[in-house]
VOPAGU-2260 file (C-alpha; in pm, 1 decimal, decimal comma):
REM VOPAGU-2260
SITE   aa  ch    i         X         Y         Z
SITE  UNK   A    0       0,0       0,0       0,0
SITE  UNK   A    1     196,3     321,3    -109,6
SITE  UNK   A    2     -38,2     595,4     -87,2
SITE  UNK   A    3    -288,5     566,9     334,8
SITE  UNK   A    4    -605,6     529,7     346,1
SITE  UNK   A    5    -851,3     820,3     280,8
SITE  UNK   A    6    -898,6     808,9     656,7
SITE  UNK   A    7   -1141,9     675,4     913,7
SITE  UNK   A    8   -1435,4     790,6    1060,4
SITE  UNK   A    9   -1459,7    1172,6    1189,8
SITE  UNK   A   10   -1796,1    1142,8    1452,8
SITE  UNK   A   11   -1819,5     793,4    1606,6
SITE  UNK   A   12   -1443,5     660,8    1807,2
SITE  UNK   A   13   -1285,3     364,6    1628,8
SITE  UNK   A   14   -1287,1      41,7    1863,2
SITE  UNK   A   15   -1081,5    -206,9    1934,3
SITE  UNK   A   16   -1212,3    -456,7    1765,3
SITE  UNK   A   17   -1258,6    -252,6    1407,6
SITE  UNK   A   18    -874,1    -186,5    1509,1
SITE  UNK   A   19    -831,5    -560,8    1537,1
SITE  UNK   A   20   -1015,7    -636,3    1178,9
SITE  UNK   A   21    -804,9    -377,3    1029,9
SITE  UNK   A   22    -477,2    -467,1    1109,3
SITE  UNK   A   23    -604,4    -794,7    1055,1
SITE  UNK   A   24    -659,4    -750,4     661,9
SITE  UNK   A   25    -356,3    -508,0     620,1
SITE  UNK   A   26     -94,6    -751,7     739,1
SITE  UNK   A   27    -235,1   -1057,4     589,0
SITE  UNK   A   28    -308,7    -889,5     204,9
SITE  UNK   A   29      -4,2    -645,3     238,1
SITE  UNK   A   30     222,0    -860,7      72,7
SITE  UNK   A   31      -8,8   -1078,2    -156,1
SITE  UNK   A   32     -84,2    -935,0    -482,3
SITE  UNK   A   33    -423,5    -867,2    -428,8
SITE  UNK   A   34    -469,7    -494,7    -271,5
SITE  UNK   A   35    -393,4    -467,1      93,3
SITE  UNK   A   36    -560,4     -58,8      12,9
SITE  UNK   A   37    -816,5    -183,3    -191,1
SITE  UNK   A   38    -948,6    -437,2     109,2
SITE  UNK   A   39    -899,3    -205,7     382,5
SITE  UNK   A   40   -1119,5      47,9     193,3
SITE  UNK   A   41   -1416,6    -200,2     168,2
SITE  UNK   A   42   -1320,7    -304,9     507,4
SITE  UNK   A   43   -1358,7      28,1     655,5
SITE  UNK   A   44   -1704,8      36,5     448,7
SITE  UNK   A   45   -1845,0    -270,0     577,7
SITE  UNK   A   46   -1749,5    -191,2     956,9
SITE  UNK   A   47   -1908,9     126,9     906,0
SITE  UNK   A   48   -1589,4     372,6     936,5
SITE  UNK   A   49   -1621,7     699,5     671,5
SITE  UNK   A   50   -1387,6     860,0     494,4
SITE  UNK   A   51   -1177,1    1134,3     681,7
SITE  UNK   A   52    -836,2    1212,9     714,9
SITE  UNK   A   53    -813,2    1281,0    1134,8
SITE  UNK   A   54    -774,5     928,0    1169,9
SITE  UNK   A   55    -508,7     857,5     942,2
SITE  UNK   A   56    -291,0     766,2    1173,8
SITE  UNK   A   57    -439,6     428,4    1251,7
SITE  UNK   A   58    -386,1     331,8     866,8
SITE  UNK   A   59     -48,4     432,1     932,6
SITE  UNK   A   60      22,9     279,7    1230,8
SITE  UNK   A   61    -134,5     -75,6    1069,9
SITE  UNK   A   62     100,5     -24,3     768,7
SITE  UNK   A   63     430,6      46,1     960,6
SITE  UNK   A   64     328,6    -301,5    1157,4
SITE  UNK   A   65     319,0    -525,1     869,3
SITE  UNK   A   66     626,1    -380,1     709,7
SITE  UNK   A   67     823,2    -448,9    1025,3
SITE  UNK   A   68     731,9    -793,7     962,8
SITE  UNK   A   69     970,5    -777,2     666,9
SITE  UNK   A   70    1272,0    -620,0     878,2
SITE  UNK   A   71    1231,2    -958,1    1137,7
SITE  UNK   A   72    1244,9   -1203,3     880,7
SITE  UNK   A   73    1527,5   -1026,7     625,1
SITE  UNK   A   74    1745,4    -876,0     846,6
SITE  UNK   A   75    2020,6   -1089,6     797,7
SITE  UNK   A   76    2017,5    -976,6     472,1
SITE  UNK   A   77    1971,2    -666,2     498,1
SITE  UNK   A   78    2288,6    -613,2     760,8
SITE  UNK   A   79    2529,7    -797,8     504,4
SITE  UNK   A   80    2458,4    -556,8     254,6
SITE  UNK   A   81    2488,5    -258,5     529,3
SITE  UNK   A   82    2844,5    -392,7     527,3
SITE  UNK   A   83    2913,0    -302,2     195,0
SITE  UNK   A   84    2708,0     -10,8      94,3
SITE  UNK   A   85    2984,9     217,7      43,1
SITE  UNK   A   86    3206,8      -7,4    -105,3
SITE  UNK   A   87    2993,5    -245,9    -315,9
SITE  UNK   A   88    3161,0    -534,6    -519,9
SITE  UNK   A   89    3273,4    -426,5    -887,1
SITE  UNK   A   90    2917,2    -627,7   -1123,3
SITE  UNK   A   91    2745,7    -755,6    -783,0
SITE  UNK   A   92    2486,1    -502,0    -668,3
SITE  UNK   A   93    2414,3    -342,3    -359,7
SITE  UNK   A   94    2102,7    -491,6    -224,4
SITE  UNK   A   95    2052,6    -140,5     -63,2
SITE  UNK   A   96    2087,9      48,3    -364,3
SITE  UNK   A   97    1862,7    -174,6    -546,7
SITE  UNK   A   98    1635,2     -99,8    -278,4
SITE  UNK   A   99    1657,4     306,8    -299,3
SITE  UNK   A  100    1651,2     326,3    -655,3
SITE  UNK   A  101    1360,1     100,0    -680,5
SITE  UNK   A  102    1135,4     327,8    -428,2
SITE  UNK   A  103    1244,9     640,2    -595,1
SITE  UNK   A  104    1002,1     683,4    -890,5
SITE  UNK   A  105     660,7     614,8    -663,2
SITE  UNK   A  106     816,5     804,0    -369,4
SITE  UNK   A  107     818,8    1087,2    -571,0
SITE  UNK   A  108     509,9    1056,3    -785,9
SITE  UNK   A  109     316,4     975,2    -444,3
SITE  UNK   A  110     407,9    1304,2    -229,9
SITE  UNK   A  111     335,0    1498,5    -606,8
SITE  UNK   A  112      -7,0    1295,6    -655,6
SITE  UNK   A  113    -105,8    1246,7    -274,4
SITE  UNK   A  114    -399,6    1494,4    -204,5
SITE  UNK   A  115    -498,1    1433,8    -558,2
SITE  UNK   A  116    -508,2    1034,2    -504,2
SITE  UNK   A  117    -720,8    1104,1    -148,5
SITE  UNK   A  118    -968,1    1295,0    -304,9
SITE  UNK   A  119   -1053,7    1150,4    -633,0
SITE  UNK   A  120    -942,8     760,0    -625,7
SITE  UNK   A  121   -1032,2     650,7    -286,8
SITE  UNK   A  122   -1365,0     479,0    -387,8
SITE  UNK   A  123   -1505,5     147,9    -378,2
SITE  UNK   A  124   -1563,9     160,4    -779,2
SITE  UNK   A  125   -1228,1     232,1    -842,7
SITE  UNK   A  126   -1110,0     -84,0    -618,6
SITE  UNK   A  127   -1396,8    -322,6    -811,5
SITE  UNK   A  128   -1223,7    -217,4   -1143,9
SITE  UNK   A  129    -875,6    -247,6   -1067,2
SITE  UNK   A  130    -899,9    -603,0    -897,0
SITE  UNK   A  131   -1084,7    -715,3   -1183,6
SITE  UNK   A  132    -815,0    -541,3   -1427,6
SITE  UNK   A  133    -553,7    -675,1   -1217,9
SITE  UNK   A  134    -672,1    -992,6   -1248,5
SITE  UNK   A  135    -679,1   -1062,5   -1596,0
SITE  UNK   A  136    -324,5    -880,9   -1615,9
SITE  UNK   A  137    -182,5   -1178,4   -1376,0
SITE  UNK   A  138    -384,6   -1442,5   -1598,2
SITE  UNK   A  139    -179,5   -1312,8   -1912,3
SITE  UNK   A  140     137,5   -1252,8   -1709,2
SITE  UNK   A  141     104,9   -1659,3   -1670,2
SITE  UNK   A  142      41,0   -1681,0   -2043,4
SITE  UNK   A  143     291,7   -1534,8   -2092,8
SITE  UNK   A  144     518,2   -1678,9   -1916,7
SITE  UNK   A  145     452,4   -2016,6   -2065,7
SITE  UNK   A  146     554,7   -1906,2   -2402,5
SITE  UNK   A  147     860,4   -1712,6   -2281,0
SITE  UNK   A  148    1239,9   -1842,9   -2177,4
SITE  UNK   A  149    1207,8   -1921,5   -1756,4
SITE  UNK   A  150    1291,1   -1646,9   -1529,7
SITE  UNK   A  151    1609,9   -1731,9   -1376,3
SITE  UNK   A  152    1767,3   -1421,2   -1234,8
SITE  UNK   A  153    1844,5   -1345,2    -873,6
SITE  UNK   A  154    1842,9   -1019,4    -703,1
SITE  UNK   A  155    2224,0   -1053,4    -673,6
SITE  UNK   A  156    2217,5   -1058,5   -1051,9
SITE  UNK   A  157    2002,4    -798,6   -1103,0
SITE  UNK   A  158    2131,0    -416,7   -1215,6
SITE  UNK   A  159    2007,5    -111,9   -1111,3
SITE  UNK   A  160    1831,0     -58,3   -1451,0
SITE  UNK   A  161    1623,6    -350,2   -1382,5
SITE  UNK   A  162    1539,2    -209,2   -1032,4
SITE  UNK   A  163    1479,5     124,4   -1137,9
SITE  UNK   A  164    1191,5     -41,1   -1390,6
SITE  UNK   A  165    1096,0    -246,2   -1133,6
SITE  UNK   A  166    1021,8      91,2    -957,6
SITE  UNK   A  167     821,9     257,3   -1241,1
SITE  UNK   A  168     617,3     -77,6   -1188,5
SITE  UNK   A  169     536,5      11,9    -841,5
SITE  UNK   A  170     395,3     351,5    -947,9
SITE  UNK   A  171      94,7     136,3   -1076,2
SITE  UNK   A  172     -18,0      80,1    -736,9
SITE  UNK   A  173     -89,5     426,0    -632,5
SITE  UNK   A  174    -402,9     367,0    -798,6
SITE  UNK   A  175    -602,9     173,3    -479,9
SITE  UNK   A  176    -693,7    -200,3    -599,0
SITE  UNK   A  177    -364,4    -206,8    -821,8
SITE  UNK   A  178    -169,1    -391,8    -513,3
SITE  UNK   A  179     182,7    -248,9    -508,3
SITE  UNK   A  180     287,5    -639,9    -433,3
SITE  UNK   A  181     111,0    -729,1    -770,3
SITE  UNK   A  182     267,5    -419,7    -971,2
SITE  UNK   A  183     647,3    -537,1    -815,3
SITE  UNK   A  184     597,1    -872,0    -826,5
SITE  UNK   A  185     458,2    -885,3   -1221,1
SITE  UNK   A  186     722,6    -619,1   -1319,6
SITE  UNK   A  187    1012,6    -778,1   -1178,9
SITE  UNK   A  188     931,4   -1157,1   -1324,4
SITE  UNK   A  189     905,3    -949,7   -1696,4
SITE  UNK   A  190    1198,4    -798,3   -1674,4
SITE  UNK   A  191    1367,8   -1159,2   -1596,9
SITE  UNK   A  192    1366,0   -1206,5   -1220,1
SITE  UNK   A  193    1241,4   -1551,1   -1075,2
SITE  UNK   A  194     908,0   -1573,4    -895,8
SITE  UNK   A  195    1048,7   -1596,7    -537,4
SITE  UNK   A  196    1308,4   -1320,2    -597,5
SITE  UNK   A  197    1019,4   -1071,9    -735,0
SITE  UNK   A  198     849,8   -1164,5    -459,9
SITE  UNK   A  199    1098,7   -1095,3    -197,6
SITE  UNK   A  200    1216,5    -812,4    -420,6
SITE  UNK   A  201     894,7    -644,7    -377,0
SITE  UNK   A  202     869,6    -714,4      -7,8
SITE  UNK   A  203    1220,1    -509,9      52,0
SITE  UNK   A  204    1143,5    -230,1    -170,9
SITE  UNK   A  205     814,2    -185,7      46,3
SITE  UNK   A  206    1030,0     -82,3     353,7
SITE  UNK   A  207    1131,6     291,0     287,6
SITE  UNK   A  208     802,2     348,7      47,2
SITE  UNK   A  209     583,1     250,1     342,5
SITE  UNK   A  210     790,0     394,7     609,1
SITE  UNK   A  211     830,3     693,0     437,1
SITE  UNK   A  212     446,8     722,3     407,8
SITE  UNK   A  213     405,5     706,4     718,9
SITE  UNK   A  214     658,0     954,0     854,4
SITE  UNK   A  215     537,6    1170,4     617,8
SITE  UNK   A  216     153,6    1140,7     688,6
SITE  UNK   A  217     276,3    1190,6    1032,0
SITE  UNK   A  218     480,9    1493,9    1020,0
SITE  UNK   A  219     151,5    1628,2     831,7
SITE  UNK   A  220     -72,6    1562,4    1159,2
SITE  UNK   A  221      49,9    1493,7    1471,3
SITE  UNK   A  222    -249,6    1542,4    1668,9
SITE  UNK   A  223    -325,5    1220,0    1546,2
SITE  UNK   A  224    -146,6    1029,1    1807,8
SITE  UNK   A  225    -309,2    1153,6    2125,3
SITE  UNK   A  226    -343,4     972,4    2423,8
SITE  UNK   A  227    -653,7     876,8    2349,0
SITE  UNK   A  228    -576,7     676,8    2018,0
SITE  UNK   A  229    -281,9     504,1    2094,8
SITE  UNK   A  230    -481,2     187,9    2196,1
SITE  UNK   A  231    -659,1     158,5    1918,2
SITE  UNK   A  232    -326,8     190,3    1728,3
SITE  UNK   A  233    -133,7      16,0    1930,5
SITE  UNK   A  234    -358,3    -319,0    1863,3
SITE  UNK   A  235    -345,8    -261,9    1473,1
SITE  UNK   A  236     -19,5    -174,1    1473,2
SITE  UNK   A  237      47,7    -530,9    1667,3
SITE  UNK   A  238    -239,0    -756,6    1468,3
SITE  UNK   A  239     -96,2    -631,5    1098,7
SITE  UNK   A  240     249,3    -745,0    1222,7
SITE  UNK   A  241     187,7   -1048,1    1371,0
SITE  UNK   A  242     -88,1   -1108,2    1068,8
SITE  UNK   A  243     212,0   -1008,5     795,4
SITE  UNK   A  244     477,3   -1201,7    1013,5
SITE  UNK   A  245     269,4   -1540,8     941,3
SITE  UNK   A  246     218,1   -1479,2     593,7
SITE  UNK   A  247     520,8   -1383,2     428,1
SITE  UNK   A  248     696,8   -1672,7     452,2
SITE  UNK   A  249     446,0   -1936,5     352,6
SITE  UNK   A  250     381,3   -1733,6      29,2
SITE  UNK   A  251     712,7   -1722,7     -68,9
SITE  UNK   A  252     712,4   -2124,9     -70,2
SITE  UNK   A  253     410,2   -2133,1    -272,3
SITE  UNK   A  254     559,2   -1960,1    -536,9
SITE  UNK   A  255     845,1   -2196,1    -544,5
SITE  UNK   A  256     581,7   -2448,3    -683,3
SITE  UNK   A  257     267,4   -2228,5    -775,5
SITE  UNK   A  258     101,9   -1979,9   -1015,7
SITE  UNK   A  259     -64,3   -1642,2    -909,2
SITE  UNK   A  260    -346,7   -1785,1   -1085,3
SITE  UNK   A  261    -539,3   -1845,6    -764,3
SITE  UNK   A  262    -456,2   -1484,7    -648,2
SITE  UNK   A  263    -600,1   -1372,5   -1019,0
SITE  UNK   A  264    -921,2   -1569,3    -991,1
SITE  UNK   A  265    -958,4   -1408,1    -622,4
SITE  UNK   A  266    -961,7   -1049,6    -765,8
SITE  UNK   A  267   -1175,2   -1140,0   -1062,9
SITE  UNK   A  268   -1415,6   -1276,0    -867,6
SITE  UNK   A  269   -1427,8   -1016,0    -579,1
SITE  UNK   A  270   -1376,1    -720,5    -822,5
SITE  UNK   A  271   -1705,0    -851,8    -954,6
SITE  UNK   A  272   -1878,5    -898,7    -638,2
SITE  UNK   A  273   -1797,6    -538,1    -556,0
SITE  UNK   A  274   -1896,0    -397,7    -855,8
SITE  UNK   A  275   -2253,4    -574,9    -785,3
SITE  UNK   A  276   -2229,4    -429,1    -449,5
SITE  UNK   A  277   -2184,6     -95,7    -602,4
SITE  UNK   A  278   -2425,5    -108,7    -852,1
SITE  UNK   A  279   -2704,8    -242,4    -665,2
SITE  UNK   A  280   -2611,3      68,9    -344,5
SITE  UNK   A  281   -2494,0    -139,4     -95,7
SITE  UNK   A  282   -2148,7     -26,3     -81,1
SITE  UNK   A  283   -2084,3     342,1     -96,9
């Protein structure tokens, strides 16, 4: 999720247990491709929560939990290539670097675009279309795959070229329903990575994007984290990392032996749903 939530409900106090659902469906969709924004928005609908931004700190709070989840289980890595950041190895690239110059591009675009993106994209419509789109994009991806030479590459092979397109992939996802995991994962497996390195490629690159959004939305209101909020925060905050901390690792096997055809079927089908929801007034 690149660019927070619209924002959660101005009149009525958030409770714990909408804070528990939240955190809940950010940490487990974060890092699947199937819109960790896009389900949070129809979550907040269904629970009842309305669009506002003085509560934005609670989808920043569940955000900064699930990415955490990627510092526990990578830092190993991530400290080896701290080692050798300012020295890197003559045709081995910095894992850091790659990082950096992969978050550039939708860094940028999203502190241009963000007001813009709050105001006119945060909608349940949007979300039904872009599942749906997204989901017949992953279909061909698979297609194409099939017909194409087999993605062997690992990130230690992989130049900063590759990670700077990999970036300009993860500007997709500014678009709620995209799923910045989907826009990484697909762009990175075209441009010759294998699945579980695209996967874990786009897991990294989400630390300083999401971090970043949140220390920005932060800066931006920080009578958002009163006394009164931080337990609601707290237990999102907690539930998306424990939620993201379970699911990582699990997905990354099933690529080793899978498709993302069931996560294209999933979108199809609840893109569709939605839209029927839409149509028919039940969802705003």
């Amino acid at each position: 999720m690149i660019v927070l939530l619209a924002g959660l409900p101005q009149g009525p106090a958030m409770t714990l247990f909408d804070a528990l659902v939240l955190g809940l469906v950010e940490g487990i969709t974060e890092f699947l491709p199937i819109s960790s924004t896009g389900h949070l928005i129809v979550a907040q609908r269904l629970l009842g929560l309305e669009e506002g931004a003085a509560n934005n700190a609670f989808s920043i709070g569940i955000q900064m939990g699930a990415i955490t989840a990627i510092l526990v289980l990578y830092w190993r890595r991530l400290v080896d290539a701290a080692r050798t950041v300012l020295r890197p190895t003559a045709g081995s690239p910095n894992l850091l670097w790659q990082i950096v110059v992969a978050a550039f591009p939708a860094a940028l675009l999203g502190l241009l675009l963000d007001d813009w993106i709050d105001a006119h994209l945060f909608s349940a419509r949007v979300v039904a279309a872009t599942l749906v789109v997204g989901g017949v994009l992953l279909l061909w991806l698979e297609r194409w795959l099939l017909r194409s030479p087999s993605s062997t590459h690992e990130l230690s092979q992989m130049p900063y070229r590759t990670a700077l397109w990999v970036g300009l992939f993860q500007c997709l996802a500014l678009v709620p329903g995209t799923s910045r995991a989907g826009a990484t994962i697909a762009g990175a497996m075209l441009l010759g990575l294998s699945r579980t390195a695209a996967a874990e490629f786009s897991f990294l690159v989400g630390l300083p994007v999401l971090y970043g959004a949140s220390l920005y939305k932060l800066g931006r209101h920080p009578e958002l984290l009163s006394s009164d909020a931080v337990p609601t925060f707290a237990v999102g905050m907690l539930v998306s990392f424990l939620s993201a901390l379970v699911v990582v690792r699990p997905f990354v096997r099933f690529l080793r032996s899978h498709t993302f055809a069931p996560f294209a079927w999933y979108r199809i089908v609840v893109g569709a749903l939605l839209a029927l929801l839409c149509w028919q007034g039940f969802v705003a």
